[in-house]
C-alpha positions in Angstrom: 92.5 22.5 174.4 93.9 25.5 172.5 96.9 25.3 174.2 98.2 21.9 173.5 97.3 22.6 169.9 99.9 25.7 169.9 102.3 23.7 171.9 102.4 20.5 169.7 102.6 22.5 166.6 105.6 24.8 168.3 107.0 21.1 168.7 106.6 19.6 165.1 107.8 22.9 163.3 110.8 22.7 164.8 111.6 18.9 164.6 110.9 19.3 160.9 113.6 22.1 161.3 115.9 20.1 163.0 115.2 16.7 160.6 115.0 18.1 157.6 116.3 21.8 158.1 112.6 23.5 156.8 112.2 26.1 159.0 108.8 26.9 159.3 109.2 28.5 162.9 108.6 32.2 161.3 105.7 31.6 160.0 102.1 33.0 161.2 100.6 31.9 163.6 96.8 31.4 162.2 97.7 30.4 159.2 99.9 27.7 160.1 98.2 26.2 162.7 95.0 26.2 159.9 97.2 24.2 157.5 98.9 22.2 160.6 94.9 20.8 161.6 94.2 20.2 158.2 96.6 18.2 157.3 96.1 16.3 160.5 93.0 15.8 159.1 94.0 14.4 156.0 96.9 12.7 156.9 94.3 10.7 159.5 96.7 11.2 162.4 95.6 10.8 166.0 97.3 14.3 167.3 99.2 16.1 166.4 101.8 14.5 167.8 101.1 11.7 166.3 101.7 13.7 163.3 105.0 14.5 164.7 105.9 10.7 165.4 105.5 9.8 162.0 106.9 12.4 160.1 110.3 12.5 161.9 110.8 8.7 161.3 109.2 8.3 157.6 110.7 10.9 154.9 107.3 9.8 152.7 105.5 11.1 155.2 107.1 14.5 155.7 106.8 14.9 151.4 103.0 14.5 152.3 102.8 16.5 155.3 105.3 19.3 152.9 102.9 19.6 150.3 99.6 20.2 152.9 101.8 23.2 154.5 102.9 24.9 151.3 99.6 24.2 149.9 100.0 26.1 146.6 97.1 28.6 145.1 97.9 30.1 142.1 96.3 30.9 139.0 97.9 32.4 135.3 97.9 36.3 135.4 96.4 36.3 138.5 95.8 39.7 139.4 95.5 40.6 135.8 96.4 44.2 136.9 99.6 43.6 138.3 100.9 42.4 134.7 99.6 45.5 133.2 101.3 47.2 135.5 104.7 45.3 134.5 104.0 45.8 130.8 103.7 49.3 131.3 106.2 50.4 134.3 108.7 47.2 133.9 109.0 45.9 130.4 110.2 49.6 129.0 113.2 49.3 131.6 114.0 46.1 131.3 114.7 47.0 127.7 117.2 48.6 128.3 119.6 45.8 129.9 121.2 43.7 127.3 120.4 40.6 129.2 117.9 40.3 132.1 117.2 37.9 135.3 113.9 37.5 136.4 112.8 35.7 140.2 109.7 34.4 140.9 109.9 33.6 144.3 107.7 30.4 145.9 106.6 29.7 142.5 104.5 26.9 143.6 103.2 24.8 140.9 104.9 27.2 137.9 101.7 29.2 137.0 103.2 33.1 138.0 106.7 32.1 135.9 105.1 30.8 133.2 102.7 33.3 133.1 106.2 35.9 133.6 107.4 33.6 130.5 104.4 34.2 127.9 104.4 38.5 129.0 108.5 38.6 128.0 107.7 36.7 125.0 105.0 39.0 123.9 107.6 41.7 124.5 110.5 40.8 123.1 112.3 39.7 125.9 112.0 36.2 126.6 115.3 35.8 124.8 117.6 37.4 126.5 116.1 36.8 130.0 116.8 34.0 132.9 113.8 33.4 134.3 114.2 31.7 138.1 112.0 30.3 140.0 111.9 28.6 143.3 109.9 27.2 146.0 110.4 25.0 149.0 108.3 22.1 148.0 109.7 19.5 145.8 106.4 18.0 145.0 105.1 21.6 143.2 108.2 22.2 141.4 108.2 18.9 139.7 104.6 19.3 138.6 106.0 23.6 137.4 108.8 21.7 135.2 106.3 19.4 133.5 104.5 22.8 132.4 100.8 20.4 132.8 97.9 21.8 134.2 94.3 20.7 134.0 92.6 21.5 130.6 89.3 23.0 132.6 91.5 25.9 133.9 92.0 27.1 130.9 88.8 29.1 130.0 90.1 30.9 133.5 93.7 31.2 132.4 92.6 32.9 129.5 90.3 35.1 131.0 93.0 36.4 133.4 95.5 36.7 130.1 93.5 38.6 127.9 92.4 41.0 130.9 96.4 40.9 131.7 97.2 42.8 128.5 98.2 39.8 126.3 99.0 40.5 122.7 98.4 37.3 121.4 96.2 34.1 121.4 96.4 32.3 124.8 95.8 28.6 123.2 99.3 29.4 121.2 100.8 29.0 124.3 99.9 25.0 125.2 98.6 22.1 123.3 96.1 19.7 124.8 98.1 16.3 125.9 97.5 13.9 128.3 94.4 14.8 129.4 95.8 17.9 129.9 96.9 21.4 128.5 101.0 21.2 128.1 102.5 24.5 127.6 105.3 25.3 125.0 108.6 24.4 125.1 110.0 27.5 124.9 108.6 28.9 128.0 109.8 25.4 129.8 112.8 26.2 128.4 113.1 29.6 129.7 112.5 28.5 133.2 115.0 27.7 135.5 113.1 25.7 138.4 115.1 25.3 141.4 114.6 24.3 145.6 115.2 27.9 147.5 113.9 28.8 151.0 113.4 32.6 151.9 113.5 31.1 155.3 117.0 29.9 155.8 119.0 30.2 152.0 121.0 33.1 150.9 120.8 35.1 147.1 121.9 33.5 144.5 121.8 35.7 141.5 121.6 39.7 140.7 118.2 40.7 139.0 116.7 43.5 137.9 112.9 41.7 138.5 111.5 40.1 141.7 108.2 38.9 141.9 107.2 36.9 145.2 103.3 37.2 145.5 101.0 35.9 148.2 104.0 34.2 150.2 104.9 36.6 152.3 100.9 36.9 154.3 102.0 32.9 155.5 105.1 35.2 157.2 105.6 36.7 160.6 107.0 40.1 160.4 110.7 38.9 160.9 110.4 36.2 158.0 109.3 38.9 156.0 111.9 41.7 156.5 114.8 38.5 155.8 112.5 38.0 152.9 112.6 41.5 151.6 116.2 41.9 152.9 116.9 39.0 149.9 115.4 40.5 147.3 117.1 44.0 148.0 120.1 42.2 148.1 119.3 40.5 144.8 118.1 43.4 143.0 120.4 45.5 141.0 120.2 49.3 141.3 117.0 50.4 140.8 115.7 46.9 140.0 111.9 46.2 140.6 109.9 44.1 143.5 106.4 43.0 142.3 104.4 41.4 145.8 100.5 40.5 146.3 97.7 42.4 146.8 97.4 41.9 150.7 101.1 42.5 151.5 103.3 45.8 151.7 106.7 47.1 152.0 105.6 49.9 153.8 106.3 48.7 157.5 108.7 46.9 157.0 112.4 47.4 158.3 113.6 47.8 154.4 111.1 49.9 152.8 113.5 53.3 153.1 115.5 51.1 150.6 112.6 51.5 148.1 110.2 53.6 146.3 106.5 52.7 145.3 106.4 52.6 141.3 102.2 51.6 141.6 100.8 51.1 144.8 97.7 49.5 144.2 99.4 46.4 142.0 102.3 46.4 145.4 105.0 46.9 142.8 108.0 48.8 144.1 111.5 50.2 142.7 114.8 49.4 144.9 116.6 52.8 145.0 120.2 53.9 145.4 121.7 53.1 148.6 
């Protein structure tokens, strides 16, 4: 039974590719096919065929079935550590640069860049820095430009900042509205949210800062290398590549083109060709 499974999902990743040109055809295997069932599941489809059937003739239905596959997890300062990390390795460098541009690739719902936003503020660099960040899925970047989130994450959010290194007080940083916590204006402001695949789009600015965490483990290992061939592209000379705690450079077909700056928070330093 397997087997059909495999097949029909081979089958819808790539009429979504050819109906709405997200390629999803590079990613894992085990992972996919999780989210694929699930969202079979959900969606109360017959098959996955079925799926299939009514995804390639109702957009509505492809949004929906969009949001199950890039189901976002994300947390503020998650990984507390690795923002430590960029206070002490990143933020003296950045310095430096009389203006700065900052990724955060597959932002999801906005928590890593606003999170990015508050740790540049602290240090005195919010101002001078563009901070992108993109994602695939419309539906989560909408909700990362409203800069809402649930008021019950918060006691987490704040656990994670003050453990991140933050200088200040976290509940500076939002109000409570509309039933929910709104963040500040100047870190909306300081966001630029925008629709980018790692999949099939090319670079679209220089930086001296990419962060893309826990995006690449939904990646087989040739989504991954065009992934990490991006971001050396992007990067300026010896710009820094911040990635989650269960992915590496170190097999990979570019890691000659960079050196390991803190190996346990996976950040990394693009060096000269």
């Amino acid at each position: 039974m397997g087997h059909v499974a495999d097949i029909e999902i081979r089958l819808l990743v790539e009429a979504i590719f050819l109906r709405y040109g997200q390629d999803f055809r590079d990613y894992a295997p085990a992972s996919l096919k999780r989210r694929v069932l699930q969202a079979q599941q959900k969606m109360g489809a017959a098959s996955i065929s079925a799926l299939q059937e009514r995804v390639l003739h109702d957009p509505a239905q492809f949004a929906v079935l969009l949001q199950q596959l890039t189901v976002p997890v994300s947390e503020m300062f998650r990984d507390p550590e690795y923002f430590l990390a960029l206070r002490r390795h990143v933020v003296p460098v950045l310095r430096t640069y009389p203006s700065v541009k900052v990724w955060v690739a597959g932002c999801s719902t906005g928590e890593e860049a606003y999170s990015m936003a508050i740790l540049l503020l602290e240090e005195g660099l919010l101002e001078r820095t563009i901070c992108y960040a993109t994602d695939i899925n419309h539906a989560s970047l909408d909700r990362a430009r409203q800069g809402i989130y649930a008021l019950d994450r918060m006691q987490s959010f704040t656990r994670n900042y003050q453990r991140a290194g933050g200088t200040g007080s976290f509940s500076d940083y939002y109000t409570a509205a509309y039933g929910g916590a709104l963040f500040d204006k100047r870190l909306r402001g300081a966001i630029t949210f925008a629709d980018h695949s790692l999949a099939t789009d090319a670079v679209f600015a220089e930086t001296q800062l990419v962060s893309c965490r826990n995006v690449l483990i939904y990646f087989n290992k040739q989504l991954q290398d065009r992934a990490l061939g991006l971001f050396h592209e992007s990067l300026s000379h010896r710009g820094f590549l911040g990635l989650g705690t269960k992915e590496t450079l170190e097999f990979s077909a570019h890691a000659r083109h960079f050196e390991v700056v803190s190996r346990a928070e996976r950040l990394y330093r693009r060096v000269a060709a």
